[in-house]
N, C-alpha and C positions, 0 to 999 in steps of 0.2 A: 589301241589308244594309250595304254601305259606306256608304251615301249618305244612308241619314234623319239619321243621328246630326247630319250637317254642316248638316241643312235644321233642324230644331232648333236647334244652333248659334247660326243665321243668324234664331232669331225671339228672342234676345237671351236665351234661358233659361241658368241657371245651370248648370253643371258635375253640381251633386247632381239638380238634378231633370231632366236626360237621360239621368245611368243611372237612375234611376228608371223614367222613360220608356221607354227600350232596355232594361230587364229585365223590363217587364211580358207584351209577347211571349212569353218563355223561359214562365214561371208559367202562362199561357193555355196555351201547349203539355202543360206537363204535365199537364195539367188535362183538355184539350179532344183531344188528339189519338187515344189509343184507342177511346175513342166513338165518335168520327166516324166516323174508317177502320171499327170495327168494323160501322158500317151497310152495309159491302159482302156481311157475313157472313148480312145480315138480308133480302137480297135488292138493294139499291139498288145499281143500277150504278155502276162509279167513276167513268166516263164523265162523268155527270149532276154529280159531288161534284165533281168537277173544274172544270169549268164553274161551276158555283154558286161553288167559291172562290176563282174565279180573277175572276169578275164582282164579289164581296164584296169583295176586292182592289181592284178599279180603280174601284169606286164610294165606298170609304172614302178611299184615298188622294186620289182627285177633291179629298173633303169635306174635309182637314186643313186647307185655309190659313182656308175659312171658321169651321170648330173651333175653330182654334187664335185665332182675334180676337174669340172667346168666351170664352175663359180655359183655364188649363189643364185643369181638372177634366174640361172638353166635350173635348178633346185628349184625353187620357187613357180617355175610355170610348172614343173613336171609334177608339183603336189597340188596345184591346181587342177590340171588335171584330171591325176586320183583323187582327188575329193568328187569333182564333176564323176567318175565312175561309181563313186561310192554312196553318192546322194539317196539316190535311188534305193538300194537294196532294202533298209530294214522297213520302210513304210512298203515296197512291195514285200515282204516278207510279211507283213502285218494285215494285208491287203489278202493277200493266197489266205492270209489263216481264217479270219473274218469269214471270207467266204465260205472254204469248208464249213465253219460252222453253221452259218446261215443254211447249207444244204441240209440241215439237221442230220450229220452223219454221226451222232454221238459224239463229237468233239467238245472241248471247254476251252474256252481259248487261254484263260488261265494256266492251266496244264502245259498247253505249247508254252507260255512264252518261259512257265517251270523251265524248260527245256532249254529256250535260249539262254537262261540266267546259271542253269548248270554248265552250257556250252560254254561262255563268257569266262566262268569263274575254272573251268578246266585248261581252255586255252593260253588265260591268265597265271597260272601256274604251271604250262608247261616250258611258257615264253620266259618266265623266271627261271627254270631251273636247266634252258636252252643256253639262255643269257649269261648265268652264272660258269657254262661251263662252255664255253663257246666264244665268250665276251659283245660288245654291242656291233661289232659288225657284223654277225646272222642275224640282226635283227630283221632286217629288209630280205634276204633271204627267206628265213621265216614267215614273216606275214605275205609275203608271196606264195609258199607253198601253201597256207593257210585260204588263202583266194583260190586259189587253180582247185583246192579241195570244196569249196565252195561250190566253186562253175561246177564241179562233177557232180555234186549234189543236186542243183537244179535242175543241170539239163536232164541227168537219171531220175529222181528221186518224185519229181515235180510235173512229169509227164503225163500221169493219171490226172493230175489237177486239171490240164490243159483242156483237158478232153471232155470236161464235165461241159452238164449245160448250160449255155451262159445266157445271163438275162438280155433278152430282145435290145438293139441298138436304141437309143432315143433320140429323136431326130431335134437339131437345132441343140444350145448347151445348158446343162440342164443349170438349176440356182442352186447354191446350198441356202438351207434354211437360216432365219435370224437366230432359232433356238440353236444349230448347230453352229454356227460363230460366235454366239456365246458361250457353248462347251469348249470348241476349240480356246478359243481365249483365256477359261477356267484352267485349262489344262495346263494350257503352257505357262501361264502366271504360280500355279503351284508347284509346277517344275522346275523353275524358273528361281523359285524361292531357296533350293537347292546350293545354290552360286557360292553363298559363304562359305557356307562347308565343305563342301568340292574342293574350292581355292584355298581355301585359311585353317581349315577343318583340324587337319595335321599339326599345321605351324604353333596356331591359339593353344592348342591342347600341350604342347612342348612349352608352354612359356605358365602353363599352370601347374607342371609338375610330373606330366604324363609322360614314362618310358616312351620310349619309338618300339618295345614290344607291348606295351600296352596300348599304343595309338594306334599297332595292325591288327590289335586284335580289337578292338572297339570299332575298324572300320571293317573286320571279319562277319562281327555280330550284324553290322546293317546287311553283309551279303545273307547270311544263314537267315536273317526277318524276311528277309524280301523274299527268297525260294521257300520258308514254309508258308505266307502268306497267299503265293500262288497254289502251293499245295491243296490251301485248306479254301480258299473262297467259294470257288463251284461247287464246294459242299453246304455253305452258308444260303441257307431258300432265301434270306432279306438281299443277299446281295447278288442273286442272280439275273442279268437283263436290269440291274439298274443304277445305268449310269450316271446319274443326279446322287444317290446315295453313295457311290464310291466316290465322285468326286469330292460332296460334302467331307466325307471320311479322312479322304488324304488334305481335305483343308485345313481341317481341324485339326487334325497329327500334326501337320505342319507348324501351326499356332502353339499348339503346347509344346514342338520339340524345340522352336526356337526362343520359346519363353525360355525352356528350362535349360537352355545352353548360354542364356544372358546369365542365369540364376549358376550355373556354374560354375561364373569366377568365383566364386566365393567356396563351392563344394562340387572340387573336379570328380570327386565319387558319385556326380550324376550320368558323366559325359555317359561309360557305360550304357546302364538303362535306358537311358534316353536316345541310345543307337538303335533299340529295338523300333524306334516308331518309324524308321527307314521301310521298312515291311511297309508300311501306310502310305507315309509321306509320297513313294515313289509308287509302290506296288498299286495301291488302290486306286491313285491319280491314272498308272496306266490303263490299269481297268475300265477304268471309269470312263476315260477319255476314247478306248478303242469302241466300250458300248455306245459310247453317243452316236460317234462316227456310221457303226452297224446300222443304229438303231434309224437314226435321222438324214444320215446321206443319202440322196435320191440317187434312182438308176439312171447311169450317164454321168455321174460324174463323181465316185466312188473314188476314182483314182485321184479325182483334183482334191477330194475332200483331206486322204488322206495323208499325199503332199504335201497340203495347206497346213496341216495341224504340225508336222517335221517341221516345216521353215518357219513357223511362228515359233515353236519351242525352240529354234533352233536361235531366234533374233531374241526371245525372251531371255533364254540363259544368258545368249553373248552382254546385251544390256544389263542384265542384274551381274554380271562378275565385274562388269566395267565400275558399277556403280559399287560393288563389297570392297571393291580393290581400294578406291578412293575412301571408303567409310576404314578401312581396316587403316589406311596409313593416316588416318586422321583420328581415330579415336580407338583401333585396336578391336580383339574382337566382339567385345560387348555393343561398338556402336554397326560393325558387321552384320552382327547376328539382328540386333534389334531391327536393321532395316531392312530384313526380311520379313520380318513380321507382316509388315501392312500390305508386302507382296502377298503373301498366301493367303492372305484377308481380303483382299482383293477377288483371287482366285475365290474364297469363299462366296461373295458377294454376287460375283457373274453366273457360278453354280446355282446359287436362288435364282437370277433373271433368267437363268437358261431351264430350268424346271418351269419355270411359270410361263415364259415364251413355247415352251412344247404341249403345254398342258389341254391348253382347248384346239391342238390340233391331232394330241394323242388319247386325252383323255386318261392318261398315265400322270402314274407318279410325280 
Protein backbone atom coordinates (compact mmCIF):
# COMPACT_ATOMS: atom_id res chain seq x y z
CA UNK A 1 0.00 0.00 0.00
CA UNK A 2 2.95 2.53 0.61
CA UNK A 3 4.92 1.65 -2.10
CA UNK A 4 2.99 1.30 -5.56
CA UNK A 5 2.12 5.01 -5.58
CA UNK A 6 6.34 5.65 -5.54
CA UNK A 7 6.76 2.71 -8.27
CA UNK A 8 4.27 4.79 -10.41
CA UNK A 9 6.02 7.71 -9.50
CA UNK A 10 9.14 6.39 -10.79
CA UNK A 11 7.51 5.38 -14.46
CA UNK A 12 7.31 9.24 -14.98
CA UNK A 13 3.25 9.33 -14.76
CA UNK A 14 1.55 12.45 -13.83
CA UNK A 15 0.28 13.34 -10.38
CA UNK A 16 -3.76 13.02 -11.84
CA UNK A 17 -3.32 9.89 -13.41
CA UNK A 18 -1.79 7.95 -9.98
CA UNK A 19 -4.74 8.88 -8.20
CA UNK A 20 -6.41 7.68 -10.72
CA UNK A 21 -4.52 4.68 -10.64
CA UNK A 22 -4.53 4.30 -6.70
CA UNK A 23 -8.28 4.68 -6.68
CA UNK A 24 -9.17 2.23 -9.15
CA UNK A 25 -8.46 -0.43 -6.35
CA UNK A 26 -10.88 1.28 -3.83
CA UNK A 27 -13.99 1.02 -6.89
CA UNK A 28 -12.83 -2.90 -7.64
CA UNK A 29 -13.42 -3.41 -3.82
CA UNK A 30 -16.64 -1.99 -3.65
CA UNK A 31 -17.67 -3.89 -6.36
CA UNK A 32 -15.99 -7.18 -6.13
CA UNK A 33 -15.40 -7.87 -2.47
CA UNK A 34 -19.06 -9.19 -1.06
CA UNK A 35 -19.29 -11.63 -3.87
CA UNK A 36 -16.26 -13.10 -3.49
CA UNK A 37 -16.08 -13.63 0.25
CA UNK A 38 -19.68 -14.38 -0.18
CA UNK A 39 -18.55 -17.88 -2.15
CA UNK A 40 -17.49 -19.18 1.31
CA UNK A 41 -21.35 -19.10 2.04
CA UNK A 42 -21.84 -21.20 -1.12
CA UNK A 43 -19.64 -23.91 0.02
CA UNK A 44 -15.84 -22.79 -1.31
CA UNK A 45 -13.41 -22.94 1.16
CA UNK A 46 -11.52 -19.68 2.16
CA UNK A 47 -8.55 -21.55 2.21
CA UNK A 48 -8.63 -22.14 -1.67
CA UNK A 49 -9.87 -18.02 -2.07
CA UNK A 50 -6.89 -17.23 -0.34
CA UNK A 51 -4.45 -18.92 -2.38
CA UNK A 52 -6.10 -18.12 -5.59
CA UNK A 53 -5.66 -14.27 -4.53
CA UNK A 54 -2.76 -14.22 -3.00
CA UNK A 55 -1.30 -16.14 -6.44
CA UNK A 56 -3.53 -13.33 -8.58
CA UNK A 57 -1.48 -10.90 -6.48
CA UNK A 58 2.06 -12.07 -7.35
CA UNK A 59 1.32 -12.95 -10.96
CA UNK A 60 -0.09 -9.46 -11.75
CA UNK A 61 2.38 -7.55 -9.87
CA UNK A 62 5.15 -9.84 -11.60
CA UNK A 63 3.26 -8.50 -15.00
CA UNK A 64 3.22 -4.31 -14.14
CA UNK A 65 6.67 -3.31 -15.39
CA UNK A 66 5.92 -5.34 -18.73
CA UNK A 67 2.04 -3.52 -18.63
CA UNK A 68 3.25 -0.65 -17.91
CA UNK A 69 5.74 -0.26 -21.38
CA UNK A 70 2.51 -1.00 -23.07
CA UNK A 71 0.87 2.12 -22.03
CA UNK A 72 -1.15 2.97 -19.52
CA UNK A 73 -4.60 1.73 -20.44
CA UNK A 74 -2.63 -2.27 -20.30
CA UNK A 75 -1.46 -0.74 -16.61
CA UNK A 76 -4.73 0.03 -15.52
CA UNK A 77 -6.76 -3.35 -16.45
CA UNK A 78 -3.72 -5.26 -15.11
CA UNK A 79 -4.45 -3.36 -11.44
CA UNK A 80 -7.74 -4.05 -12.05
CA UNK A 81 -7.35 -7.06 -11.97
CA UNK A 82 -5.02 -7.23 -8.76
CA UNK A 83 -7.25 -5.54 -6.93
CA UNK A 84 -10.18 -8.12 -7.97
CA UNK A 85 -7.38 -10.89 -6.51
CA UNK A 86 -6.83 -8.81 -3.63
CA UNK A 87 -10.43 -7.97 -2.65
CA UNK A 88 -10.88 -11.03 -0.95
CA UNK A 89 -7.99 -11.83 1.12
CA UNK A 90 -8.02 -9.78 4.49
CA UNK A 91 -12.12 -10.20 5.14
CA UNK A 92 -11.18 -14.04 4.36
CA UNK A 93 -8.35 -13.57 6.65
CA UNK A 94 -10.76 -12.15 9.26
CA UNK A 95 -13.40 -14.74 8.34
CA UNK A 96 -10.65 -18.01 9.27
CA UNK A 97 -9.86 -15.93 12.34
CA UNK A 98 -13.43 -15.32 13.73
CA UNK A 99 -13.95 -18.78 13.29
CA UNK A 100 -11.21 -20.38 15.13
CA UNK A 101 -12.31 -18.42 17.86
CA UNK A 102 -15.86 -19.20 17.89
CA UNK A 103 -14.51 -22.94 18.12
CA UNK A 104 -13.52 -21.77 21.44
CA UNK A 105 -9.74 -22.94 20.89
CA UNK A 106 -8.24 -20.36 23.26
CA UNK A 107 -7.84 -17.79 20.69
CA UNK A 108 -8.41 -13.82 21.02
CA UNK A 109 -8.99 -12.53 18.00
CA UNK A 110 -7.32 -9.34 19.16
CA UNK A 111 -4.04 -11.13 19.61
CA UNK A 112 -4.21 -12.34 15.87
CA UNK A 113 -4.87 -9.24 14.25
CA UNK A 114 -1.60 -7.97 17.19
CA UNK A 115 -0.06 -10.16 14.63
CA UNK A 116 -1.28 -8.76 11.39
CA UNK A 117 -0.38 -5.14 12.54
CA UNK A 118 3.12 -6.42 13.48
CA UNK A 119 3.29 -8.22 10.00
CA UNK A 120 2.24 -4.73 8.30
CA UNK A 121 4.59 -2.57 10.23
CA UNK A 122 7.63 -5.23 9.39
CA UNK A 123 6.90 -5.66 5.90
CA UNK A 124 6.61 -1.72 5.85
CA UNK A 125 10.02 -1.32 6.78
CA UNK A 126 11.46 -4.02 5.03
CA UNK A 127 10.03 -2.44 1.67
CA UNK A 128 11.63 0.88 2.89
CA UNK A 129 14.80 -0.28 3.39
CA UNK A 130 14.46 -2.84 -0.08
CA UNK A 131 13.46 0.45 -1.66
CA UNK A 132 16.22 2.66 -0.39
CA UNK A 133 18.78 0.26 -1.65
CA UNK A 134 17.41 -1.18 -4.59
CA UNK A 135 15.43 1.99 -5.88
CA UNK A 136 11.48 1.84 -6.97
CA UNK A 137 11.64 -0.67 -9.52
CA UNK A 138 11.75 -3.82 -6.94
CA UNK A 139 8.95 -2.52 -5.86
CA UNK A 140 6.68 -4.75 -7.94
CA UNK A 141 9.11 -7.38 -7.52
CA UNK A 142 8.93 -7.30 -4.11
CA UNK A 143 5.32 -7.29 -3.26
CA UNK A 144 5.22 -10.19 -5.60
CA UNK A 145 7.49 -12.29 -3.68
CA UNK A 146 5.64 -10.88 -0.66
CA UNK A 147 2.14 -12.70 -2.23
CA UNK A 148 3.80 -15.97 -3.55
CA UNK A 149 4.89 -16.00 0.42
CA UNK A 150 1.35 -15.52 1.19
CA UNK A 151 -0.11 -18.41 -1.01
CA UNK A 152 2.53 -20.60 0.83
CA UNK A 153 1.17 -19.60 4.10
CA UNK A 154 -2.29 -20.56 3.38
CA UNK A 155 -2.28 -23.26 1.38
CA UNK A 156 0.48 -24.80 4.28
CA UNK A 157 -0.20 -23.04 7.29
CA UNK A 158 -4.38 -23.01 6.87
CA UNK A 159 -4.99 -26.64 6.17
CA UNK A 160 -5.81 -27.56 9.78
CA UNK A 161 -8.38 -24.82 9.55
CA UNK A 162 -9.92 -26.46 6.43
CA UNK A 163 -10.40 -29.58 8.14
CA UNK A 164 -12.29 -28.28 11.20
CA UNK A 165 -15.90 -28.79 11.58
CA UNK A 166 -18.06 -26.65 9.81
CA UNK A 167 -21.39 -25.51 10.50
CA UNK A 168 -24.29 -27.54 8.66
CA UNK A 169 -25.14 -25.73 5.14
CA UNK A 170 -28.45 -23.49 5.47
CA UNK A 171 -30.68 -24.07 2.94
CA UNK A 172 -32.11 -21.10 0.82
CA UNK A 173 -29.91 -17.35 1.69
CA UNK A 174 -29.74 -16.65 4.89
CA UNK A 175 -30.76 -12.32 5.95
CA UNK A 176 -28.31 -10.47 7.78
CA UNK A 177 -29.91 -8.91 10.81
CA UNK A 178 -31.17 -5.04 10.99
CA UNK A 179 -28.97 -4.90 14.31
CA UNK A 180 -25.96 -6.21 12.08
CA UNK A 181 -26.37 -3.25 9.24
CA UNK A 182 -26.40 -0.99 11.65
CA UNK A 183 -23.00 -2.23 13.18
CA UNK A 184 -21.84 -2.67 9.83
CA UNK A 185 -22.70 0.96 8.84
CA UNK A 186 -21.29 2.15 12.64
CA UNK A 187 -18.15 0.65 11.52
CA UNK A 188 -17.57 1.84 8.40
CA UNK A 189 -18.66 5.50 9.25
CA UNK A 190 -16.04 5.61 12.12
CA UNK A 191 -13.52 4.33 9.78
CA UNK A 192 -14.38 6.18 7.39
CA UNK A 193 -13.92 9.25 9.71
CA UNK A 194 -10.12 8.47 9.19
CA UNK A 195 -10.01 10.01 5.54
CA UNK A 196 -8.51 13.60 6.66
CA UNK A 197 -5.89 12.31 8.30
CA UNK A 198 -4.75 9.55 6.13
CA UNK A 199 -4.86 12.17 3.19
CA UNK A 200 -3.86 15.67 4.92
CA UNK A 201 -2.61 14.27 8.01
CA UNK A 202 1.22 14.72 6.91
CA UNK A 203 0.73 17.87 4.72
CA UNK A 204 -1.71 20.12 7.76
CA UNK A 205 1.03 19.09 10.24
CA UNK A 206 4.03 20.72 7.81
CA UNK A 207 2.18 23.94 7.42
CA UNK A 208 1.99 24.05 11.44
CA UNK A 209 5.47 23.82 12.01
CA UNK A 210 5.96 20.01 12.21
CA UNK A 211 9.45 18.42 11.15
CA UNK A 212 8.88 15.48 8.56
CA UNK A 213 10.89 13.66 11.53
CA UNK A 214 8.36 14.70 13.83
CA UNK A 215 5.37 13.92 11.38
CA UNK A 216 7.02 9.93 11.26
CA UNK A 217 7.22 9.83 14.30
CA UNK A 218 3.71 11.14 15.34
CA UNK A 219 2.37 8.66 12.67
CA UNK A 220 4.87 5.95 14.57
CA UNK A 221 3.08 6.71 17.80
CA UNK A 222 -0.50 5.73 16.03
CA UNK A 223 1.28 2.44 14.77
CA UNK A 224 2.91 1.58 18.56
CA UNK A 225 -1.27 2.64 20.19
CA UNK A 226 -2.83 0.44 17.80
CA UNK A 227 -0.47 -2.92 18.37
CA UNK A 228 -0.50 -2.17 22.32
CA UNK A 229 -4.21 -1.79 22.23
CA UNK A 230 -4.67 -5.19 20.58
CA UNK A 231 -2.13 -6.33 23.19
CA UNK A 232 -4.12 -5.38 26.06
CA UNK A 233 -8.04 -5.67 25.15
CA UNK A 234 -8.66 -9.45 25.73
CA UNK A 235 -7.33 -8.69 28.93
CA UNK A 236 -9.97 -6.03 29.53
CA UNK A 237 -13.33 -8.42 31.06
CA UNK A 238 -15.70 -4.94 30.00
CA UNK A 239 -14.46 -5.24 26.62
CA UNK A 240 -14.68 -8.87 25.92
CA UNK A 241 -17.65 -10.25 23.35
CA UNK A 242 -18.74 -6.63 23.33
CA UNK A 243 -19.06 -5.08 20.27
CA UNK A 244 -21.51 -2.06 20.99
CA UNK A 245 -18.91 -1.00 23.72
CA UNK A 246 -15.83 -1.11 21.40
CA UNK A 247 -17.50 0.50 18.87
CA UNK A 248 -19.10 3.23 21.23
CA UNK A 249 -15.26 3.54 22.29
CA UNK A 250 -13.57 4.20 18.84
CA UNK A 251 -16.56 6.78 18.35
CA UNK A 252 -15.78 8.58 20.82
CA UNK A 253 -11.90 8.58 20.27
CA UNK A 254 -12.88 9.53 17.21
CA UNK A 255 -14.81 12.65 18.45
CA UNK A 256 -12.14 13.86 20.81
CA UNK A 257 -9.21 13.10 18.40
CA UNK A 258 -10.70 15.18 15.78
CA UNK A 259 -11.77 18.01 18.19
CA UNK A 260 -8.39 18.04 19.37
CA UNK A 261 -6.71 18.15 15.88
CA UNK A 262 -9.19 21.35 15.01
CA UNK A 263 -7.73 22.65 18.51
CA UNK A 264 -4.23 22.11 17.02
CA UNK A 265 -3.85 24.82 14.85
CA UNK A 266 -3.35 26.94 17.41
CA UNK A 267 -1.06 24.29 19.78
CA UNK A 268 0.69 21.74 17.32
CA UNK A 269 2.24 20.33 20.70
CA UNK A 270 -1.16 18.40 20.61
CA UNK A 271 -0.77 16.60 17.38
CA UNK A 272 1.52 14.15 19.41
CA UNK A 273 -0.85 12.90 22.11
CA UNK A 274 -3.55 13.03 20.28
CA UNK A 275 -1.96 10.25 17.88
CA UNK A 276 -2.30 8.02 20.86
CA UNK A 277 -6.16 7.69 20.31
CA UNK A 278 -5.34 5.95 16.88
CA UNK A 279 -5.09 2.74 19.38
CA UNK A 280 -9.09 3.61 19.60
CA UNK A 281 -10.04 5.27 16.81
CA UNK A 282 -9.04 2.25 14.47
CA UNK A 283 -8.21 -0.52 17.05
CA UNK A 284 -11.36 -0.69 18.95
CA UNK A 285 -13.65 0.17 15.77
CA UNK A 286 -11.94 -3.01 14.38
CA UNK A 287 -12.78 -4.94 17.27
CA UNK A 288 -15.76 -3.75 17.67
CA UNK A 289 -16.96 -4.25 14.27
CA UNK A 290 -15.47 -7.91 13.84
CA UNK A 291 -17.58 -8.81 17.39
CA UNK A 292 -20.60 -7.69 15.84
CA UNK A 293 -20.10 -9.64 12.61
CA UNK A 294 -19.26 -13.04 15.17
CA UNK A 295 -21.74 -12.21 17.24
CA UNK A 296 -24.88 -11.37 14.91
CA UNK A 297 -24.16 -12.86 11.48
CA UNK A 298 -26.36 -15.90 10.94
CA UNK A 299 -25.07 -19.23 9.62
CA UNK A 300 -25.09 -19.25 5.81
CA UNK A 301 -24.07 -16.15 5.23
CA UNK A 302 -20.90 -15.35 7.46
CA UNK A 303 -18.96 -14.78 4.30
CA UNK A 304 -21.61 -12.16 2.82
CA UNK A 305 -21.59 -10.53 6.10
CA UNK A 306 -18.12 -10.13 6.07
CA UNK A 307 -17.62 -8.80 2.53
CA UNK A 308 -20.40 -6.54 3.15
CA UNK A 309 -18.76 -4.79 5.97
CA UNK A 310 -14.86 -4.50 3.40
CA UNK A 311 -17.06 -2.86 0.72
CA UNK A 312 -19.08 -0.60 2.79
CA UNK A 313 -15.72 0.58 4.61
CA UNK A 314 -14.40 0.43 1.60
CA UNK A 315 -17.19 3.07 -0.35
CA UNK A 316 -17.23 4.85 3.20
CA UNK A 317 -13.46 6.01 3.16
CA UNK A 318 -13.35 6.50 -0.71
CA UNK A 319 -16.68 9.06 -0.08
CA UNK A 320 -15.14 10.78 3.12
CA UNK A 321 -11.42 11.43 1.23
CA UNK A 322 -13.42 12.81 -1.75
CA UNK A 323 -15.27 14.95 0.44
CA UNK A 324 -11.77 16.02 3.08
CA UNK A 325 -10.18 16.69 -0.20
CA UNK A 326 -12.66 19.29 -1.12
CA UNK A 327 -13.08 20.69 2.63
CA UNK A 328 -9.11 20.87 2.77
CA UNK A 329 -8.76 22.90 -0.59
CA UNK A 330 -11.46 24.99 0.51
CA UNK A 331 -10.81 25.90 4.10
CA UNK A 332 -7.50 23.98 4.92
CA UNK A 333 -7.13 21.55 7.69
CA UNK A 334 -9.29 22.80 10.36
CA UNK A 335 -12.42 22.81 7.93
CA UNK A 336 -10.95 18.84 7.13
CA UNK A 337 -10.80 17.84 10.23
CA UNK A 338 -14.01 19.48 11.57
CA UNK A 339 -15.96 17.47 9.03
CA UNK A 340 -15.22 14.53 10.24
CA UNK A 341 -16.43 15.12 13.23
CA UNK A 342 -20.22 14.61 12.44
CA UNK A 343 -18.84 11.40 10.47
CA UNK A 344 -17.84 9.60 13.62
CA UNK A 345 -20.88 10.95 15.30
CA UNK A 346 -22.63 9.40 13.06
CA UNK A 347 -20.87 6.20 13.55
CA UNK A 348 -21.64 6.96 17.16
CA UNK A 349 -25.39 7.39 16.77
CA UNK A 350 -25.85 3.91 14.51
CA UNK A 351 -23.68 2.13 17.55
CA UNK A 352 -26.76 3.16 19.85
CA UNK A 353 -29.51 1.99 17.08
CA UNK A 354 -27.38 -1.07 16.58
CA UNK A 355 -27.24 -1.87 20.53
CA UNK A 356 -30.91 -1.34 20.80
CA UNK A 357 -31.87 -3.20 17.43
CA UNK A 358 -29.94 -6.43 19.02
CA UNK A 359 -31.22 -5.93 22.47
CA UNK A 360 -34.57 -7.76 22.54
CA UNK A 361 -33.21 -10.28 20.23
CA UNK A 362 -30.04 -10.90 22.32
CA UNK A 363 -31.01 -9.84 25.46
CA UNK A 364 -27.32 -8.33 25.72
CA UNK A 365 -25.62 -5.37 26.08
Amino acid sequence: MPFLPLWLSGLGLGPELIAALVALPILVRIVATAPLVGLIDSGLAPRRLMVAGSLGLAATYALMPSAAGLGWPVLAGLIVLNAVAGAPLVPCLDYQSLAAVRRGSGLDYARIRLGGSLGFLAATLLGGWLLGLLGTGSITHFLAGLELASACGAALLLRRAESAPRAPRVAGRARLPAALWLAIAAGAAIQSSHAAVYAFGSIHWGTLGLTPATTGFAWGIGVVAEIAFFALAGRIRALRDAPFRLLALGAGAALLRWAGLLAAAGLPALVLPLQVLHGLTFGATQLGAMAALSRLAPEGARGAAQGTYAACSALASATATLASGAAYRAGGGSLAFGLMLPVAGLGLALTVAAARSARPRTARR
